[in-house]
C-alpha positions in Angstrom: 105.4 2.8 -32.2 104.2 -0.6 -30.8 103.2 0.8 -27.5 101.3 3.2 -29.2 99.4 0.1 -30.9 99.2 -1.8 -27.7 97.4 1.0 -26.4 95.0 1.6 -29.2 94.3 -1.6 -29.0 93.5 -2.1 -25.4 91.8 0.9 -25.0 89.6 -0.8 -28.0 89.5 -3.9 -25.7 87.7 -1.8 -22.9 85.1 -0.3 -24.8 84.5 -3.7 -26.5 84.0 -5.0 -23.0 82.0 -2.0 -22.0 79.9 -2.2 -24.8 79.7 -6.3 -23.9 78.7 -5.5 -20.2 75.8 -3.1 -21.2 74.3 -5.6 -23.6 74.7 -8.0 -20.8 72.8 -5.5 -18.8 70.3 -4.5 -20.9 69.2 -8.5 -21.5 69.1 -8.8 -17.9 66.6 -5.7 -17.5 64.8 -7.0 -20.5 64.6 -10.3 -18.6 63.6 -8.7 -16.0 60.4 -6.9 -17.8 59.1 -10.3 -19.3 59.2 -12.1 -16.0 57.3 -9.2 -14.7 55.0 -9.3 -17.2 54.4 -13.2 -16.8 54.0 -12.3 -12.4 51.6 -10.0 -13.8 49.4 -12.0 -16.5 49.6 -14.9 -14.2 47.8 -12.1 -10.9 45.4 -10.8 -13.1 44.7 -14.7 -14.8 44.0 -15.8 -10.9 41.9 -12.5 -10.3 39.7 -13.6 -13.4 39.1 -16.8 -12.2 37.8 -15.8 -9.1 35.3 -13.5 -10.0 31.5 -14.0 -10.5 30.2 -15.9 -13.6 28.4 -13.4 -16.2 24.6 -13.3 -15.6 24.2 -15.2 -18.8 26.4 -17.9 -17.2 25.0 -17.4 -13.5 23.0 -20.0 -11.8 19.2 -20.1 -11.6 19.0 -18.7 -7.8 21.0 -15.8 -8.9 17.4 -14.6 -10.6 15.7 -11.7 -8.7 13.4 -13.5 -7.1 11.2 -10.4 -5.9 10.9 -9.7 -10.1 9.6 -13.2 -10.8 7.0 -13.0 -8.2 6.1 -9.5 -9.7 5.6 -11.0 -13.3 3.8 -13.7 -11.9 1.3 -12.2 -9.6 0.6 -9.6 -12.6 0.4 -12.6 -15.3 -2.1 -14.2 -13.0 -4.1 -11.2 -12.1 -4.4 -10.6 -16.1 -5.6 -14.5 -16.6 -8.1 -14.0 -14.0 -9.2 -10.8 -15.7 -9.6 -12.6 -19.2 -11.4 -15.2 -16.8 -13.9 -13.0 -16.0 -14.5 -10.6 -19.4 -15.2 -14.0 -21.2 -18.2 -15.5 -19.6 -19.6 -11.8 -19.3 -19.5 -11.8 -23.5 -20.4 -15.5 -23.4 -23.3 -14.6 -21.5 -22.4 -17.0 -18.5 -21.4 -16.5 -14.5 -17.9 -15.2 -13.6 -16.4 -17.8 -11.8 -16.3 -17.5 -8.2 -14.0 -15.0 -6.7 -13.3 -12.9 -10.3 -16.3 -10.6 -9.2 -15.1 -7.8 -6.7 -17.3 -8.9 -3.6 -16.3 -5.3 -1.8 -17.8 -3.2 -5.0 -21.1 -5.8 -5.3 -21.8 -5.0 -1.7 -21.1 -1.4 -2.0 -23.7 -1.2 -4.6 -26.2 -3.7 -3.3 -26.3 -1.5 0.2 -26.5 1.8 -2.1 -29.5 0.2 -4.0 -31.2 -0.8 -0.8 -30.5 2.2 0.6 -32.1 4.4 -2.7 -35.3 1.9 -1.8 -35.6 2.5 1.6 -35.7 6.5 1.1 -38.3 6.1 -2.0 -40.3 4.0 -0.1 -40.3 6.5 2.9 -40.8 9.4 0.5 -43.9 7.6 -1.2 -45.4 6.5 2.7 -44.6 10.6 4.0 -46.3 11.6 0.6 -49.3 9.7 1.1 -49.8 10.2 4.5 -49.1 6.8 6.2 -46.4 5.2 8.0 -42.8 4.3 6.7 -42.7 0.5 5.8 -40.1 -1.1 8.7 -37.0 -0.8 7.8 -36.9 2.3 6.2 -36.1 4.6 9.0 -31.8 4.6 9.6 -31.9 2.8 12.8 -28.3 3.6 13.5 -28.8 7.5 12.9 -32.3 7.0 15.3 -30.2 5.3 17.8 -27.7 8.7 17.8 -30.3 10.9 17.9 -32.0 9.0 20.5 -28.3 8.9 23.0 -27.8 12.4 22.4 -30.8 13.4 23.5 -30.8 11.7 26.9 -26.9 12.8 27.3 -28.3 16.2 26.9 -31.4 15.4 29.6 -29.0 14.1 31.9 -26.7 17.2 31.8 -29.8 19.7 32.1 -30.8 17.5 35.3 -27.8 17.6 36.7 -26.9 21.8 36.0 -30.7 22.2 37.4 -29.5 19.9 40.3 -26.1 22.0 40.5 -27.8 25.6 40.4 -30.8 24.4 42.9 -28.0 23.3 45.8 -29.4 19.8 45.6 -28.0 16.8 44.4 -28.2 15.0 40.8 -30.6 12.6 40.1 -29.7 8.7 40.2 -27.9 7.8 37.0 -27.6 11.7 36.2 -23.7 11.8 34.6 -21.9 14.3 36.9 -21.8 17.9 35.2 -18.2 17.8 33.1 -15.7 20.2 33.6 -16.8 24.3 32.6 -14.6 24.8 29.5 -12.0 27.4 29.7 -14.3 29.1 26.6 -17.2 28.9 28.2 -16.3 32.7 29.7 -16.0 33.9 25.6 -19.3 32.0 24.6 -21.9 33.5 27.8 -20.0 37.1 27.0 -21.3 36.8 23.1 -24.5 35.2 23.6 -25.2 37.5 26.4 -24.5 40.4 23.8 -26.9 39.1 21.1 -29.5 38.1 23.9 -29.6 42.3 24.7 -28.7 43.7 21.7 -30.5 42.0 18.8 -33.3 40.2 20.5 -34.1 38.2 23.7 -35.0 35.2 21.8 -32.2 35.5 18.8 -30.8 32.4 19.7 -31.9 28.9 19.6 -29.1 27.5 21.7 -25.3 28.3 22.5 -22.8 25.4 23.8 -19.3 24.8 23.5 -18.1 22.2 21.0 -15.4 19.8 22.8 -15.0 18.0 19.8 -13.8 20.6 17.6 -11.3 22.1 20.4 -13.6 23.5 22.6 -14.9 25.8 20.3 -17.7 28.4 20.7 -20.7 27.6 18.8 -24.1 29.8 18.4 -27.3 28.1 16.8 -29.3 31.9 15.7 -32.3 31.4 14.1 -32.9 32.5 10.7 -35.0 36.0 11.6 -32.4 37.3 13.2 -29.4 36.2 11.5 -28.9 39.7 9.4 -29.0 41.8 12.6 -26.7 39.3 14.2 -23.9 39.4 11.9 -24.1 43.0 11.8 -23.5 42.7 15.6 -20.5 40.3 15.6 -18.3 42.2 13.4 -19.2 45.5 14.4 -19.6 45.2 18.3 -16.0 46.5 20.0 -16.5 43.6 22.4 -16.9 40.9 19.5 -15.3 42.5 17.0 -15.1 39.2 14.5 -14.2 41.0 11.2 -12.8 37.8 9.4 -14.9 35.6 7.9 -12.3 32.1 7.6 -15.1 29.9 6.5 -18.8 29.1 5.5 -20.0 25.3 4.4 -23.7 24.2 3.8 -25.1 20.9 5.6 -27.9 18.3 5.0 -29.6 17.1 7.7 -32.5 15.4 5.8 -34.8 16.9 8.3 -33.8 20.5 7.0 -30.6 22.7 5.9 -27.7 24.4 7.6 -25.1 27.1 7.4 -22.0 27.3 9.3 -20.4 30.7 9.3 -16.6 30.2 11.1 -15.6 33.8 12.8 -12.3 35.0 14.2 -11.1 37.5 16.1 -8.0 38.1 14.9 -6.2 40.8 17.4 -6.8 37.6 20.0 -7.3 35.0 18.2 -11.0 33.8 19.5 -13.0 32.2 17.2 -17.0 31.1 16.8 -18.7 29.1 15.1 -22.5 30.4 13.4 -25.0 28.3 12.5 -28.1 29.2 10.9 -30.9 26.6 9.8 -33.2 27.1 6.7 -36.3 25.3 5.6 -35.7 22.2 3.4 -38.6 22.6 1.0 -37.7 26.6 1.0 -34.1 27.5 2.3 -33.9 31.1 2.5 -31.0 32.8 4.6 -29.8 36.3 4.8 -26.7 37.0 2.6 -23.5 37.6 4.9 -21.5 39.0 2.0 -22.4 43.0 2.9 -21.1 41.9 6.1 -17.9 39.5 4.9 -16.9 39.9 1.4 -15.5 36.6 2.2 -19.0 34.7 2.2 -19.4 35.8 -1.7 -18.0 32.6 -3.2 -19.1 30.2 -0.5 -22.8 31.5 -0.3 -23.0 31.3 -4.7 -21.4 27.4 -4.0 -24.2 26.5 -1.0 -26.3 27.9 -3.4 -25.3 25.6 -6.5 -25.2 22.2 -4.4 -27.5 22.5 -1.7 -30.0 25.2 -3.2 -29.7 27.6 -0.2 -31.3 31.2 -1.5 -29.6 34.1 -0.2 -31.1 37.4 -0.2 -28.8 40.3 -0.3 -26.3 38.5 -2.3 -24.9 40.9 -5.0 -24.2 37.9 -7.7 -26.1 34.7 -6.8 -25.7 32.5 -9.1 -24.1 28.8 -9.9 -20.4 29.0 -9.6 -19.8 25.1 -9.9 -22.6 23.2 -12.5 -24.1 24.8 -15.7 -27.1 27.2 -15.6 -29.3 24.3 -16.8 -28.5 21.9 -14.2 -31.3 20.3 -12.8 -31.3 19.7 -8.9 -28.4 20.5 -6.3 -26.2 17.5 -6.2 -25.0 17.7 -2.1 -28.4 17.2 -1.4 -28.9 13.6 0.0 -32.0 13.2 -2.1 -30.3 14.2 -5.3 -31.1 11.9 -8.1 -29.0 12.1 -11.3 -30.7 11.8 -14.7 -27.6 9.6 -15.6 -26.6 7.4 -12.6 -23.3 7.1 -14.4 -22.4 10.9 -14.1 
């Protein structure tokens, strides 16, 4: 019976030591948690402290400095502004450098310029000379170079054709262009077909990429377009372009052509009157010219006979005058 009891109460001994060791465990572990804990409080502490102040606590270079000079240049630009609007309701002079010296020359050159024409329109009227001045010396001096560059090549292709040799200070004859062959085969065309003297000149334009270009005069225009879409060898059924010019001395239409099984392409130009622009309508010919002949009609005051529907596409009914014109006035100079 005693060894029974010593049993029992060893066994009870074991499982109160058992029970001891996993308290004994479970403080370690929960030792080990709080020491963890403290590592990690004490990493993220030393993290905190190294990273940047707040923007509110941030130095004064940490500003964007590309802002500031924004906000300033704009704050100045408006004082400058206020500068300027109050000595204009005061009455008094901007001060200097408020006043846009670009926009004051721009209109002081227009205003001259507006004299100069009057003045030359008033002189033409009455039958004397233009005061000095008045003439565009810069457009004279173009028209003066290109017409000795074009003496000096027709000396020197006279020169060329006779066998002999070019005059002194004749520019050698330039390079034949590789359209020349597609610009002799049309004039060529309209020279036999139409008339002999349908055309006032025919040259290529190296400026625009060598292209064709035929000057017909107004008489024959009608018979001519018939010929360049209809002839198998021309054959330019598409109309890509038309556009109305001002040369002062009188009006032009350009008609652009292409061919477009081979791509060739010519340019048409026809010249009108300026005190009476009449041209023959191209629209029978291109249905394409319908809108572009009605808009040279509205702002240069080209007149197209033949025209199914001529009339303003652009300004009212009642608009006075043709505003591409370079003698257009406006009744309001602010419109």
């Amino acid at each position: 019976m005693s060894e029974e009891k010593d049993e029992g109460q060893k066994a009870e001994e074991i499982k109160a030591e058992e029970i001891k060791a996993e308290e004994i465990k479970a403080e370690e572990i929960k030792a080990e948690e709080i020491k963890t804990e403290e590592i990690k409080a004490e990493v993220e502490a030393k993290a905190a402290a190294e990273l940047p102040q707040s923007p509110a606590e941030a130095p004064a270079t940490a500003v964007d400095a590309e802002r500031e000079a924004k906000l300033k240049a704009a704050a100045e630009a408006r004082a400058a502004r206020a500068a300027a609007k109050e000595p204009a309701n005061a009455g008094g002079a901007a001060p200097e450098g408020a006043v846009d010296a670009e926009r004051e020359a721009k209109l002081k050159a227009a205003a001259e310029a507006r004299a100069a024409r009057a003045a030359a329109k008033e002189a033409a009227n009455a039958g004397g000379a233009a005061p000095e001045g008045a003439v565009d010396a810069e457009r004279e001096a173009k028209l003066k170079a290109a017409a000795e560059a074009r003496a000096a090549r027709a000396a020197a292709k006279e020169a060329a054709n006779a066998g002999g040799a070019a005059p002194e200070g004749a520019e050698p004859p330039p390079e034949p262009s590789p359209k020349q062959p597609e610009l002799d085969a049309a004039a060529k065309l309209i020279r036999s077909l139409v008339h002999e003297e349908a055309l006032e000149d025919a040259y290529i334009n190296e400026m625009s990429r060598h292209m064709p270009t035929i000057i017909v005069k107004n008489e024959h225009w009608a018979a001519t377009a018939e010929l360049l879409k209809r002839h198998e060898e021309l054959h330019f059924t598409y109309l890509r372009n038309v556009s109305g010019v001002d040369y002062e001395t009188h009006l032009e239409v350009v008609y652009h052509l292409v061919h477009l099984e081979s791509r060739r392409e010519l340019a048409v130009k026809v010249k009108a009157d300026r005190s009476d622009p009449v041209i023959a309508s191209a629209t029978p010919v291109w249905a394409t010219a319908n809108w572009n002949e009605r808009e040279i009609y509205d702002l240069l005051g080209v007149t197209f006979p033949g025209h199914p529907d001529l009339r303003r596409i652009m300004m009212s009914d009642d608009w006075v005058g043709h505003p591409l014109r370079k003698d257009y006035e406006p009744l309001d100079s602010e419109v």
